[in-house]
C-alpha positions, -999 to 999 in steps of 0.1 A, spaced: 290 -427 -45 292 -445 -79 320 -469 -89 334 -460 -123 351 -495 -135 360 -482 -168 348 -451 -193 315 -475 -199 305 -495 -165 292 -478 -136 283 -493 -103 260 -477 -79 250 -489 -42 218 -511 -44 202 -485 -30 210 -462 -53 207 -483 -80 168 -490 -71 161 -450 -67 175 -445 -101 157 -476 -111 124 -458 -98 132 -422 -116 138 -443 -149 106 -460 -146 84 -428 -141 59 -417 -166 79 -388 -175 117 -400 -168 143 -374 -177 164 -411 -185 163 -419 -225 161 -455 -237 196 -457 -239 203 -446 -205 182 -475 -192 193 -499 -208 231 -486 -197 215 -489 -161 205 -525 -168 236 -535 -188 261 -521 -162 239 -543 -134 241 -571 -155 275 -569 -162 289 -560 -128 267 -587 -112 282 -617 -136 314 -604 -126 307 -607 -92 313 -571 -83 273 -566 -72 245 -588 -67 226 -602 -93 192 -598 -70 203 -555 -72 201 -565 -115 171 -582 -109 154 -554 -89 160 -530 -114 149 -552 -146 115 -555 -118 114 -524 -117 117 -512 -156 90 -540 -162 62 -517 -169 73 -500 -196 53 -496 -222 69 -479 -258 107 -492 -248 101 -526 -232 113 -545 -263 145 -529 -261 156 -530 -225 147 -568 -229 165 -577 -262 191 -558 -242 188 -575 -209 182 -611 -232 218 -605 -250 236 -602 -215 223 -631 -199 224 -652 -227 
């Protein structure tokens, strides 16, 4: 079951968070751009605050990788967090 932290984070168990991280990253992904790149924001975030691993983040940015039309996004995205 999903942590909510605050109306905007929400932490899943790794496991979890790598199925959803799959179904995101599907050819045709009922998830919008904006709904991954909450996925990889709310990783992010929750791993720097040491609530979750950062290796659960990393999984899921591995897994959004192939992306082809919203890659640029999820990275500026994933690039403002970590930077």
């Amino acid at each position: 079951m999903p942590t909510k932290f605050s109306s905007d984070v929400v932490q899943y168990p790794p496991q979890r968070l790598a199925e959803l991280g799959q179904l995101a990253a599907a050819e045709n992904s009922p998830f919008s751009l904006s709904d991954r790149i909450g996925l990889v924001a709310d990783a992010l975030a929750l791993s720097k605050a040491g609530y979750s691993t950062v290796s659960s983040a990393l999984q899921l940015i591995s897994t959004l990788r192939d992306e082809k039309e919203r890659e640029t996004d999820v990275y500026l995205r994933v690039n403002d967090l970590c930077g």
